[in-house]
C-alpha positions as CSV (number, residue, x, y, z in Angstrom):
1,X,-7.5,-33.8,-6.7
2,X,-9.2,-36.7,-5.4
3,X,-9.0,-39.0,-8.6
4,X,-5.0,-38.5,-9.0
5,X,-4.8,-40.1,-5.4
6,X,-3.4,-43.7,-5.7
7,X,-5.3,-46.0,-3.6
8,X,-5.5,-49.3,-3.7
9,X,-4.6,-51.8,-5.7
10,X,-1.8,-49.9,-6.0
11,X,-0.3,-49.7,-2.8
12,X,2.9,-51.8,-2.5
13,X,2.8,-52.9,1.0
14,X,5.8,-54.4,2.7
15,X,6.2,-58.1,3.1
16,X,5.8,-60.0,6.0
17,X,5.8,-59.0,9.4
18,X,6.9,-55.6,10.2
19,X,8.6,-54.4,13.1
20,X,7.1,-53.0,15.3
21,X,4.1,-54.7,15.4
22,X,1.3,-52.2,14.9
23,X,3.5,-50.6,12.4
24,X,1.5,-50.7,8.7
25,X,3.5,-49.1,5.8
26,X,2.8,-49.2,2.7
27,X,3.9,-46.9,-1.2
28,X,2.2,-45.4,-3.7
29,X,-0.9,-44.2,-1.6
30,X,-0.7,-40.6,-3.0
31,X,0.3,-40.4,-6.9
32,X,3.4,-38.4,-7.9
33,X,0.4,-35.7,-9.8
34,X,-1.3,-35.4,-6.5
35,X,2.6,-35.1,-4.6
36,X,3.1,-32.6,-7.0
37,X,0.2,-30.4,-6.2
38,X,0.3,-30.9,-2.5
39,X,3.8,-29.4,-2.5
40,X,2.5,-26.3,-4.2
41,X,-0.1,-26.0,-1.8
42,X,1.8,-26.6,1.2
43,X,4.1,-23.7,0.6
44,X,1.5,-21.3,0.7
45,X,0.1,-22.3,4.4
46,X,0.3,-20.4,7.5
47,X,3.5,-22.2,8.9
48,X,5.2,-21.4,12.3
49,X,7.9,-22.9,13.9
50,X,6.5,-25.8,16.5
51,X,6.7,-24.3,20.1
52,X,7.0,-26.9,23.2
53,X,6.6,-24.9,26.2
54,X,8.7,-22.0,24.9
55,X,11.0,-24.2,23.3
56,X,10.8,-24.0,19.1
57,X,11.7,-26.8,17.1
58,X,13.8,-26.5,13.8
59,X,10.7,-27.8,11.5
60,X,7.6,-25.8,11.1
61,X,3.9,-26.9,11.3
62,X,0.5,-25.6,10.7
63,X,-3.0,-27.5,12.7
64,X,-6.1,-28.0,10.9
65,X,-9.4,-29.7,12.9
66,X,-7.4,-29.3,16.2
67,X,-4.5,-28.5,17.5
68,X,-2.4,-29.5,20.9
69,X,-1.8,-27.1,23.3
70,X,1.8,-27.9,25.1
71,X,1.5,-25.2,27.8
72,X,-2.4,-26.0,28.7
73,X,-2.0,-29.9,28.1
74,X,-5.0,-29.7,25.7
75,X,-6.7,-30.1,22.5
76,X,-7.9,-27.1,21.2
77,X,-9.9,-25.9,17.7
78,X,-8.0,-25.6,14.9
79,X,-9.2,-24.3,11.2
80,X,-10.9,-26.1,9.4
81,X,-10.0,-28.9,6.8
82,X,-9.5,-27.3,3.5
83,X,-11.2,-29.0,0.4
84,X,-7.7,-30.0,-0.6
85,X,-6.8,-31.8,2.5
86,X,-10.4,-33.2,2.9
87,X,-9.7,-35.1,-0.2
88,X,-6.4,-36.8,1.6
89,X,-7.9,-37.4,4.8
90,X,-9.9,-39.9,2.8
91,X,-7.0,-41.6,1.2
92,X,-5.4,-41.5,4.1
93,X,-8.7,-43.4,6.0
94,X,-9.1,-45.6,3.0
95,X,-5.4,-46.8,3.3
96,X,-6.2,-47.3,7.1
97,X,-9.7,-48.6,7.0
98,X,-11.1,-46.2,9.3
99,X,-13.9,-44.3,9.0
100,X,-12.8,-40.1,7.1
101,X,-14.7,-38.5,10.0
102,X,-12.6,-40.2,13.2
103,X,-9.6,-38.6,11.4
104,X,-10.3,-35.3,13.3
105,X,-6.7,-33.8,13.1
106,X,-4.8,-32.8,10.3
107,X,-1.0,-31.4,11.5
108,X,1.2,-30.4,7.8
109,X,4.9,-29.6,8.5
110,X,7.6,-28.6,6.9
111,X,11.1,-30.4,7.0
112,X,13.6,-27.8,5.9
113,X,17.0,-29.8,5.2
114,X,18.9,-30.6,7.9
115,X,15.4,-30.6,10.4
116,X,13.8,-33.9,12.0
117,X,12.2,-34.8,15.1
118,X,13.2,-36.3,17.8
119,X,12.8,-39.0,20.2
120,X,8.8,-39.3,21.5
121,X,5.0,-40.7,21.4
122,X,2.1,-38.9,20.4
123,X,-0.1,-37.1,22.7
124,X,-2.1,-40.1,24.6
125,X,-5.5,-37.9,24.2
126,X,-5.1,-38.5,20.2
127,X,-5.2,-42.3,19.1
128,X,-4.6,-44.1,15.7
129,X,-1.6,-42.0,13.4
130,X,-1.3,-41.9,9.9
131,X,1.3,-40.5,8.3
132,X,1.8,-39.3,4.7
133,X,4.8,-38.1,3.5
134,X,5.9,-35.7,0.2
135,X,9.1,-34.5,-1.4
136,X,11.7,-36.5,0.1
137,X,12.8,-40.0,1.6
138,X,13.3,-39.7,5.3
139,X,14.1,-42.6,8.0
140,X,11.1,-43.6,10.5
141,X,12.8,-44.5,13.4
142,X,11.8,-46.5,16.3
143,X,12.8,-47.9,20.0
144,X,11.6,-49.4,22.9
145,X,13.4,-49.4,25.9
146,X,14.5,-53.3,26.7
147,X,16.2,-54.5,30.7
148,X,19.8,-54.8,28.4
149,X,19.0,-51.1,26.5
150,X,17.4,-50.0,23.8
151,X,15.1,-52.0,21.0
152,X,15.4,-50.7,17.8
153,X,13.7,-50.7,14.0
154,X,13.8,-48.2,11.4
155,X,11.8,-47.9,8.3
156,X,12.3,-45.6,4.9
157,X,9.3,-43.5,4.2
158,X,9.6,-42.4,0.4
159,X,7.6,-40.0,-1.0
160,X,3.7,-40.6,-1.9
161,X,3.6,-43.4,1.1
162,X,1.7,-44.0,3.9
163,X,2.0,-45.8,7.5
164,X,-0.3,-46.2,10.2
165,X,0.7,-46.7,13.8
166,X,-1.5,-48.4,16.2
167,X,-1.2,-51.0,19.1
168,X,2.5,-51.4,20.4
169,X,3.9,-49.3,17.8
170,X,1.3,-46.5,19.1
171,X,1.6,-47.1,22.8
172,X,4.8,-48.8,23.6
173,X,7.6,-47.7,21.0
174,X,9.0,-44.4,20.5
175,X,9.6,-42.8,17.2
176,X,11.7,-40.2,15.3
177,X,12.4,-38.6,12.3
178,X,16.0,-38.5,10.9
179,X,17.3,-35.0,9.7
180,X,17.5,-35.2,6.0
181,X,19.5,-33.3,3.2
182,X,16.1,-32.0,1.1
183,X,13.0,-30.2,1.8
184,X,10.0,-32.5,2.8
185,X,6.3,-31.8,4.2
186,X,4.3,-34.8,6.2
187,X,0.5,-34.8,6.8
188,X,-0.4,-36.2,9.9
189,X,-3.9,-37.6,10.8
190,X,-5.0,-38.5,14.0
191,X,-8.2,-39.7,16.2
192,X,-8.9,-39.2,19.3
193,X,-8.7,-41.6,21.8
194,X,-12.0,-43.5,23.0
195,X,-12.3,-42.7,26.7
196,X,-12.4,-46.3,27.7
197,X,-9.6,-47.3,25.1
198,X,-6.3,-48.9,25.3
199,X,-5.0,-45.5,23.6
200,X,-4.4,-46.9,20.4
């Protein structure tokens, strides 16, 4: 699987300055062959519905490296990475420029139509997240609160793309995912956050 992964030069970055800053998006990191397969593969995981303290969300998910622990606040084990998704954690570092091994988490979920996610930020004990997404265009959505309301940006993740949050989109914006009308998965990658860091 690894030499059907489009990385770069293909990648068709956005131009100019993105909003937030911090935000880094960017198509064609993960060839429609390679889409193709990860969708097969993806419907034969483990899924459960995500649980936040008792509460389950409408999209399902499955952890591999580690996994968060809402009712313990804490990362715990996980399975390991499979070869499959060992081969997209490094296309999913190479599109970030980070080393594969600080990409310790790997969380795959499944967007049945009409699912999303709401409004929040990423656990502060993970740092740097890169997101890949399959299937489906969905909405990114962003906001900040501001003294007169709410900041806003919004950006379209089509399938076989990539983005990577860090600095103010990581720390200081929030971000959702907009129901859609067809089934998508998402690969999420994270590191953990240096002890001394600024958490992003």
């Amino acid at each position: 699987m690894t030499d059907t992964l489009s990385l770069f030069p293909d990648l068709d970055p956005l131009p100019g300055p993105v909003e937030p800053a911090g935000l880094t998006y960017a198509q064609g990191v993960v060839s429609p062959d390679a889409q193709s397969d990860l969708m097969t593969r993806a419907a034969t995981l483990a899924f459960a519905p995500f649980d936040f303290r008792g509460f389950s969300g409408n999209r399902r998910t499955v952890s591999f490296g580690s996994r968060y622990d809402f009712t313990h606040n804490r990362i715990d084990a996980a399975a390991d990475f499979p070869d499959w998704l060992t081969a997209l954690r490094a296309a999913a570092a190479g599109f970030a420029g980070l080393p594969e091994a600080d990409l310790v988490q790997a969380l795959v979920t499944e967007y049945a139509p009409g699912a999303g996610i709401g409004w929040h930020r990423d656990r502060p004990e993970y740092g740097r997240v890169i997101g890949l997404s399959f299937g489906s265009d969905c909405v990114l959505r962003f906001r900040r609160p501001q003294p007169t309301g709410w900041r806003r940006a919004s950006t379209l993740l089509q399938p076989g793309s990539a983005y990577l949050l860090e600095g103010p989109a990581r720390a200081l914006w929030q971000h959702s995912i907009a129901p859609g009308d067809q089934l998508r998965y998402s690969v999420t990658f994270r590191t953990l956050r240096p002890p001394s860091g600024p958490g992003a």
